[in-house]
Every structure is written in structure tokens, then in C-alpha cells.
C-alpha positions as CSV (number, residue, x, y, z in Angstrom):
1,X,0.0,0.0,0.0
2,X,1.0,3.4,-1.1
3,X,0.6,6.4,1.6
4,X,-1.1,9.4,-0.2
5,X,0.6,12.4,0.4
6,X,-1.5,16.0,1.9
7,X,-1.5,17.4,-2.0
8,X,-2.6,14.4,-3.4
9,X,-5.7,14.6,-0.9
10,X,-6.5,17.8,-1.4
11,X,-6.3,17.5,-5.6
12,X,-8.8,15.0,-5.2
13,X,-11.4,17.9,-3.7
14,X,-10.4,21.0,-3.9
15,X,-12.0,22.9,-6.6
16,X,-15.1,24.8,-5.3
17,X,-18.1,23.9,-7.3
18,X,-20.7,27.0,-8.0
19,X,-24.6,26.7,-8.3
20,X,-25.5,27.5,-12.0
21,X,-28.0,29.7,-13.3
22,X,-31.1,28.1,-14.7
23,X,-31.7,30.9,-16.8
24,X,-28.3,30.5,-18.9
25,X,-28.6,27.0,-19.7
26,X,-30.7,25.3,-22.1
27,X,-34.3,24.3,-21.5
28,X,-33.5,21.0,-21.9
29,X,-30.5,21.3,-18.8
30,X,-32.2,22.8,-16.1
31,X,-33.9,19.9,-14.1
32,X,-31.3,18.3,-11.2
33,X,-28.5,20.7,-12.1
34,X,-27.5,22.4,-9.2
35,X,-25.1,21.0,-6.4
36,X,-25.5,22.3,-2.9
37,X,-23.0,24.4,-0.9
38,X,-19.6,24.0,-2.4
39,X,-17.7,21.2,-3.3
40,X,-14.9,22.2,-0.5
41,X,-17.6,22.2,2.1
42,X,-19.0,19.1,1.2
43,X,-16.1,17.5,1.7
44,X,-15.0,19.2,4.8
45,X,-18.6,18.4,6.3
46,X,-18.1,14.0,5.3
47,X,-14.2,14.7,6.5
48,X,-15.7,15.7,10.5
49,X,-15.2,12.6,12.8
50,X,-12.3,10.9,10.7
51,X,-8.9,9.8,12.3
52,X,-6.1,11.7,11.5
53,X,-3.9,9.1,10.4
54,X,-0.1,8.7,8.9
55,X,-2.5,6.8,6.8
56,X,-3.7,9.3,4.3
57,X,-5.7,6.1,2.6
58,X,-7.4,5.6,5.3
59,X,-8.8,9.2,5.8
60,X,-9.5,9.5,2.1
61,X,-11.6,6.4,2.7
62,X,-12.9,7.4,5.4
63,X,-14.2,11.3,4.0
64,X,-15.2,9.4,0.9
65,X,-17.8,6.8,2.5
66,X,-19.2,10.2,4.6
67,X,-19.4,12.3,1.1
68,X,-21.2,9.1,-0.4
69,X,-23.5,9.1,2.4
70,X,-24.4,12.3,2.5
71,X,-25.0,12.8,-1.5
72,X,-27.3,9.6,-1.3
73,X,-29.2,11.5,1.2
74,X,-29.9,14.4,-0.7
75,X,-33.2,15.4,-2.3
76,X,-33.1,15.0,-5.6
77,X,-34.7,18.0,-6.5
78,X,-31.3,20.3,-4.9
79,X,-28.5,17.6,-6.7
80,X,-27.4,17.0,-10.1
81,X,-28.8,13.4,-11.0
82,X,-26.4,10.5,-12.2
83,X,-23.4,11.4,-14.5
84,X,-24.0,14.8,-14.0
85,X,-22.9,14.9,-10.4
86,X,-19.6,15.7,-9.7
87,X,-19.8,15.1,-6.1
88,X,-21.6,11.6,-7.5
89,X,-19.3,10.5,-9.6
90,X,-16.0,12.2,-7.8
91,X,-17.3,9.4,-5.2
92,X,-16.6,6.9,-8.1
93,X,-13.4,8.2,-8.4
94,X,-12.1,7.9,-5.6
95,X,-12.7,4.2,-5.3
96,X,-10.8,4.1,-8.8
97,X,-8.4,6.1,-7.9
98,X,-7.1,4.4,-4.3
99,X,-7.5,0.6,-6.0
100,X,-4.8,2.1,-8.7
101,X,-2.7,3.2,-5.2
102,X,-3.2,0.5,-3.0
103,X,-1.5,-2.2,-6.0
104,X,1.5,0.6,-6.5
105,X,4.9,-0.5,-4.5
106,X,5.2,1.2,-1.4
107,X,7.3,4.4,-1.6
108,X,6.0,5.1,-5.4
109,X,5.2,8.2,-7.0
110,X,1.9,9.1,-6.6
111,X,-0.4,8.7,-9.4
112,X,-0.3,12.5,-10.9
113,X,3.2,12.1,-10.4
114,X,2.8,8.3,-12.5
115,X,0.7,10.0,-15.2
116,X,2.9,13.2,-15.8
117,X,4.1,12.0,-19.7
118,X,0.6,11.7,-20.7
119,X,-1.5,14.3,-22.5
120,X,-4.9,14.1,-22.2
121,X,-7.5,14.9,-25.0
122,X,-11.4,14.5,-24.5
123,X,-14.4,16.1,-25.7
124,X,-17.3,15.1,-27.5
125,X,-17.8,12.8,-30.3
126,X,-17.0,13.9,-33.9
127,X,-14.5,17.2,-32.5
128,X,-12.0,15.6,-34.2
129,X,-9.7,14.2,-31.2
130,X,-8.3,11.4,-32.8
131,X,-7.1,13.3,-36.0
132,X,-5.6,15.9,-33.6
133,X,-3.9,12.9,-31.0
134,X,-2.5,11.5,-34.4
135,X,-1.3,14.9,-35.6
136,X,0.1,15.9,-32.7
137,X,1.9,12.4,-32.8
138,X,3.5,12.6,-36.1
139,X,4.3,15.9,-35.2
140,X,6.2,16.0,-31.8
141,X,7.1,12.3,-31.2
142,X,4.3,11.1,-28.8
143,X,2.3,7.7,-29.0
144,X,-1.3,7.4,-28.9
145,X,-3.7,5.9,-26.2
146,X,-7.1,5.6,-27.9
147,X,-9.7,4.8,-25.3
148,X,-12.0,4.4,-28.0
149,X,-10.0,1.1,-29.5
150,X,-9.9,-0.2,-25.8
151,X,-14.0,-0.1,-25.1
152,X,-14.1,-4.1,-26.2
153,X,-11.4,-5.4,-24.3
154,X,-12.6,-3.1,-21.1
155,X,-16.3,-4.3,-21.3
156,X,-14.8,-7.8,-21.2
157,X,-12.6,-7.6,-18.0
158,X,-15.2,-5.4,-16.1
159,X,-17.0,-7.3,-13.1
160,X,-20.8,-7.3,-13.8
161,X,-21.2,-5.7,-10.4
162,X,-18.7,-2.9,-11.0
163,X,-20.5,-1.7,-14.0
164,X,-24.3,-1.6,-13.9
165,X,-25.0,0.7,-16.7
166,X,-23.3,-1.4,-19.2
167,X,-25.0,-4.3,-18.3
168,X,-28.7,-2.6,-18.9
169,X,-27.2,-1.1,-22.1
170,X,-25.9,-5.1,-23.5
171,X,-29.1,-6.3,-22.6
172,X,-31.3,-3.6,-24.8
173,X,-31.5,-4.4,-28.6
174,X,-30.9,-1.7,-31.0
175,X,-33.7,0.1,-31.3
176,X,-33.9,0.2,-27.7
177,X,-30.4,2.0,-27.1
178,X,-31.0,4.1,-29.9
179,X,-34.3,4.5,-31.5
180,X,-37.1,4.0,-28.9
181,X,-35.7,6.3,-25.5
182,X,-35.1,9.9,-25.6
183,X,-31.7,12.1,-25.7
184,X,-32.0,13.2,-22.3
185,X,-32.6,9.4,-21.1
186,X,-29.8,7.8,-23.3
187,X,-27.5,11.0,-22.2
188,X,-28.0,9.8,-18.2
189,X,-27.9,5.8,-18.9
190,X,-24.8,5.7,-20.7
191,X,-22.6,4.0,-19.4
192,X,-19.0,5.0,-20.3
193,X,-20.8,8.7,-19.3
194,X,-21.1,7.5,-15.6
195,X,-17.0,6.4,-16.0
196,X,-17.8,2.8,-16.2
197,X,-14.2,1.4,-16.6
198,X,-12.5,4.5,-16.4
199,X,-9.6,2.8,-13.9
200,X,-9.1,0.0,-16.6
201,X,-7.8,3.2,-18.8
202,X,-5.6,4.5,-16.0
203,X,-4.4,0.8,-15.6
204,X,-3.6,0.4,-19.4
205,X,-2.0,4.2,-19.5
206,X,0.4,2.8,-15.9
207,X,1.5,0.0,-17.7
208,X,2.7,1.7,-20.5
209,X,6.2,2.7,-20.7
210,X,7.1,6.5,-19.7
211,X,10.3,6.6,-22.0
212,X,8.1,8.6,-24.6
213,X,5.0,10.9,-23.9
214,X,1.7,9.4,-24.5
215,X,-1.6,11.5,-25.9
216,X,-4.7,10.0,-24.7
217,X,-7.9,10.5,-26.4
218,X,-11.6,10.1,-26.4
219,X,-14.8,10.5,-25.2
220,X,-14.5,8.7,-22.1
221,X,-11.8,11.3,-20.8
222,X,-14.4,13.1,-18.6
223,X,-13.1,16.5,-17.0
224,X,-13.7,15.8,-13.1
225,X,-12.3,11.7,-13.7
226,X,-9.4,13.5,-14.9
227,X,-8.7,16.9,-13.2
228,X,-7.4,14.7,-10.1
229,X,-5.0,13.1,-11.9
230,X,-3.4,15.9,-13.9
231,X,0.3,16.9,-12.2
232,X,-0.3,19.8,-14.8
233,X,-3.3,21.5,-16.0
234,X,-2.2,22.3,-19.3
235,X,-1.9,19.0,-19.7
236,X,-5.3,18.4,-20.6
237,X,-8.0,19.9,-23.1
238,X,-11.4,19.3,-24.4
239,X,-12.8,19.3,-27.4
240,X,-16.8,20.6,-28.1
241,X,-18.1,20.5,-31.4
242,X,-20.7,23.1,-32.6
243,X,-23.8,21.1,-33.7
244,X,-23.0,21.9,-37.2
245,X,-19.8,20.8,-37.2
246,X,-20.5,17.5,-35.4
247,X,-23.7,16.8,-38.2
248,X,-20.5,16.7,-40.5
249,X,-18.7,14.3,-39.3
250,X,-21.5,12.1,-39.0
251,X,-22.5,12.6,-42.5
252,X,-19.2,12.0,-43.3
253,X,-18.8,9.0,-41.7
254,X,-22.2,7.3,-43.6
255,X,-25.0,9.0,-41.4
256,X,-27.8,7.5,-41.1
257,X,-25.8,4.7,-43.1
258,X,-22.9,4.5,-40.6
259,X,-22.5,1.5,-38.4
260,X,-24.7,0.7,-35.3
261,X,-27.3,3.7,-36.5
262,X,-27.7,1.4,-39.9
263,X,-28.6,-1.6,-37.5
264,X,-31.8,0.2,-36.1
265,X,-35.1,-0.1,-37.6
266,X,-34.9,3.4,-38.0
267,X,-31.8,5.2,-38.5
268,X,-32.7,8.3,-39.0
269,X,-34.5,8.5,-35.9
270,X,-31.5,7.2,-34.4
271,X,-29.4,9.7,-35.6
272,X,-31.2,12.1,-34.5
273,X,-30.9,10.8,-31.3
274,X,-27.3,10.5,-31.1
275,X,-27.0,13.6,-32.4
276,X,-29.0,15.7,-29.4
277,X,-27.5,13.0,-27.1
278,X,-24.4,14.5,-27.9
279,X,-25.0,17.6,-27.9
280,X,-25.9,17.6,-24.5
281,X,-23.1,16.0,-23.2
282,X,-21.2,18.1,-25.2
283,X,-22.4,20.9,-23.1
284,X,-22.0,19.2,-20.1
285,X,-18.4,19.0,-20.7
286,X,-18.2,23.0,-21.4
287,X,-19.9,23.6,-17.6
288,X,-17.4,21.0,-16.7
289,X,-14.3,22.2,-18.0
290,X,-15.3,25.8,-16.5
291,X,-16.2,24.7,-13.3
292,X,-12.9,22.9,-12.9
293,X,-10.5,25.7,-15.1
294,X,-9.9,23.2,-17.1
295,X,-8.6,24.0,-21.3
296,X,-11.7,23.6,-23.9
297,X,-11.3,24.6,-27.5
298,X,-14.3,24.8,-29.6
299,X,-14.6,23.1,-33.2
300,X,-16.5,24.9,-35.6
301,X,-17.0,24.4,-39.5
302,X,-15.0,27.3,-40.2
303,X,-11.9,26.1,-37.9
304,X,-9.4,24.6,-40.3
305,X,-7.4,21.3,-39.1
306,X,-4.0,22.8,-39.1
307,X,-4.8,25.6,-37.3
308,X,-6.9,23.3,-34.7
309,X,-4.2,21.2,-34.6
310,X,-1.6,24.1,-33.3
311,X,-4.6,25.4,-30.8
312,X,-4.1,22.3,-29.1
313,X,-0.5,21.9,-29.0
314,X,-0.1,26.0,-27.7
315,X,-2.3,25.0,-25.2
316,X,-0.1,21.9,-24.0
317,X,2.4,23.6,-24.4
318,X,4.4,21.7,-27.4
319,X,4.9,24.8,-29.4
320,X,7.7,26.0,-26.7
């Protein structure tokens, strides 16, 4: 077992989380979107009665079991409801987070410290994060970590019990993940959105070798899942399509003759329900990535690739 050190605690729950304002979100946003108090607070409140220990695992287990407690308890009507909780799924975390630690050598660097060669890229689908983890690659000697590639071999070694949502979604047919349930309901079911093997991609990325930097990228590389881990914040940036711009990558890619959307009954129905499922997590990741100053570049049909491209790399900072 690995002691956490006081900085790795307090990375794991220190940015303050504000209450949103109905009125500047979409309609479609508002229900269940506000957390109460802030984020510190919360913690500091499940923290009260816990031992001060050497053991920084076992007051981080401790706080976390209090914080879960207490978000269970919450009325629903004054919490953000399943993915969208931070608090929620920060809870999740932090069981991922301190299995990855507890299987590390004693006297190892701690995981921000383990993960400091990656680069992280996320954002939602069709913003062009794998063109810009491969450019970026050719261009300034990294390798590439696509999370999308791994989803197979994940689902596989995840325990049924660890991973609820993807077992409801295997069990639906294809109309019934995509045709006959609405946005909103596929956005909050979905279970790579809840993090859903998220630690099996911080266990692939530990095992890899640190003599060369790694870019990581895709979907599944959700802002508060990864803000803990970052030993630098520039190392991380998001990706969120305009509407427009993501309808053209889907066209591109076949639309309604593309893949699973082709295996409904009715794809363009089914598209059309990607497409707003999207675009609600896609901003969901915007009030993510500014609650948690966190880097997120917008895609539009009038940004050119190349110039993409170098937005990203200025904002890791790979430009010099």
C-alpha cells in the first residue's frame, strides 16, 4: 500500500463547485443541475469525525464513505442526478483512484506524479480528437492511447457488479439503445458517461512505458475523472463540437448509413438521437471544463485542421 501524500488529498477535492444559473442554460439542462453548498464544504462536512492518520488512505476512505453518504441523502430536487454529479461521480473516483494506489509499491510516485508524460484529450464525439492525437503524434514524437480502441477489451474484463449501466445497455436491442428512448434518457444511462471502466484506462496508461509521452484521447476522458490526476493542468484539453460541425462528421462517416445507426429499424431516428445526445453532453463538458478551469477549445466548420491542430499543441504547451 501506497501512503497518499496532503497534495494528493486535497487535488482530489479542492475545486469549489458553484450553483448554475437556470436561466443561462438550455431548456433541456435545467432539471437536477444544481449542487448544494460547495464542493470544499461538502467534503470538509463527510471529512468531520475521521482519524487523523499517517494513513492518508485511510482518511481519504474514510471522507469518501461520509461524502457518499451524504450525496445519497440528498433530495433529488437540490443535486445533479447520475453522470451529471460531480460530487456523484467524484465518489466513483475515488474508489478508482485508491485501487490504482493501493496495487503501487510502497514508496511510489503518486499517481499524478505516474501519469505526468501523458497528454490528455477528450471532448465530444466527432471534434476531431483522434485526427488531432495523431497529428500531434507525427508531429512532436508522442504515442497514442485511444480509449475508443480499448471499449471491447474493457467491457470484457469489467465485473458485472462494478459496472451496472453497461450491463442494462448489453441487454437492450438496438432500437432500444437508440431508437425507442429519448436524448436526455440515453445522455444519463450511458454507461461509459457514468465512468464505467475508467480505472481499466488508467491501468492500461500505468502500464505503458514512460520513455516517450503518451496523448490520450476520447470521449471517455471526462473532465472531473481526470482533473485529479493531472500533475499539470495544461496538460489536458477538451474538445466541443458546434452542432453543425459535429452533423459533419457524422455525415461524413455514412449518417444514417454509418455503423450501429444502420442496425436500427430506424436510422434516422436514431441519428437524430445521437446527435441531441451528444450535444448535450457536449455541453456538459463545457460547464465541466469551467467549473474545474480546465482547457476547452471549440470546433467549428469554419476552424481549419492545421490551425486546430496548433490550438491544441499551444495549449499543452508543445509549441515551446
Amino acid at each position: 500500500m501506497v501512503a497518499l501524500e496532503a497534495d494528493d488529498a486535497s487535488v482530489l477535492w479542492s475545486s469549489p463547485i458553484s450553483p448554475e444559473d437556470p436561466a443561462s442554460l438550455p431548456q433541456r439542462h435545467i432539471a437536477g443541475l444544481h449542487d448544494v453548498g460547495s464542493y470544499r464544504d461538502q467534503i470538509a462536512a463527510a471529512s468531520r469525525g475521521c482519524p487523523t492518520s499517517a494513513d492518508n488512505i485511510r482518511v481519504i476512505d474514510c471522507t469518501w464513505r461520509n461524502a457518499a453518504r451524504r450525496y445519497a441523502g440528498l433530495d433529488p430536487s437540490t443535486r445533479r442526478q447520475g453522470s451529471g454529479s460531480i460530487l456523484g461521480r467524484q465518489t466513483k473516483l475515488r474508489g478508482d483512484t485508491l485501487h490504482s494506489a493501493r496495487n503501487q509499491p510502497a514508496g511510489s510516485k503518486t499517481l499524478p506524479q505516474r501519469l505526468a508524460h501523458v497528454y490528455w484529450i477528450g471532448g465530444g464525439s466527432g471534434s476531431g480528437k483522434s485526427t488531432v492525437a495523431r497529428r500531434l503524434a507525427d508531429q512532436y514524437g508522442l504515442s497514442v492511447y485511444d480509449t475508443d480502441a480499448a471499449m471491447p477489451e474493457h467491457a470484457r474484463r469489467m465485473p458485472a457488479e462494478t459496472a451496472p449501466y453497461l450491463r442494462k445497455f448489453a441487454d437492450m436491442d438496438m432500437n432500444d439503445r437508440w431508437v425507442n428512448r429519448a436524448p436526455a434518457d440515453m445522455l444519463e444511462t450511458f454507461h461509459w458517461y457514468h465512468g464505467e471502466g475508467f480505472d481499466q484506462i488508467i491501468s492500461d496508461l500505468l502500464n505503458l512505458s514512460t520513455a516517450q509521452p503518451v496523448v490520450a484521447e476520447g470521449f471517455r476522458l471526462l473532465p472531473d475523472f481526470v482533473q485529479p490526476l493531472l500533475a499539470e493542468r495544461r496538460r489536458a484539453v477538451w474538445l466541443l463540437p458546434s452542432p453543425q460541425f459535429r452533423r459533419d462528421v457524422f455525415d461524413s462517416r455514412g449518417g444514417t448509413t454509418w455503423g450501429f445507426i444502420a442496425k436500427t429499424s430506424d436510422p434516422q431516428r436514431a441519428l437524430h438521437n445521437l446527435l441531441e445526445r451528444d450535444a448535450m453532453f457536449t455541453d456538459r463538458l463545457a460547464r465541466q471544463t469551467t467549473q474545474l478551469a480546465l482547457t476547452a477549445l471549440a470546433a467549428d466548420v469554419g476552424t481549419g485542421e492545421d490551425d486546430f491542430v496548433q490550438q491544441v499543441a499551444r495549449a499543452f504547451g508543445l509549441d515551446g
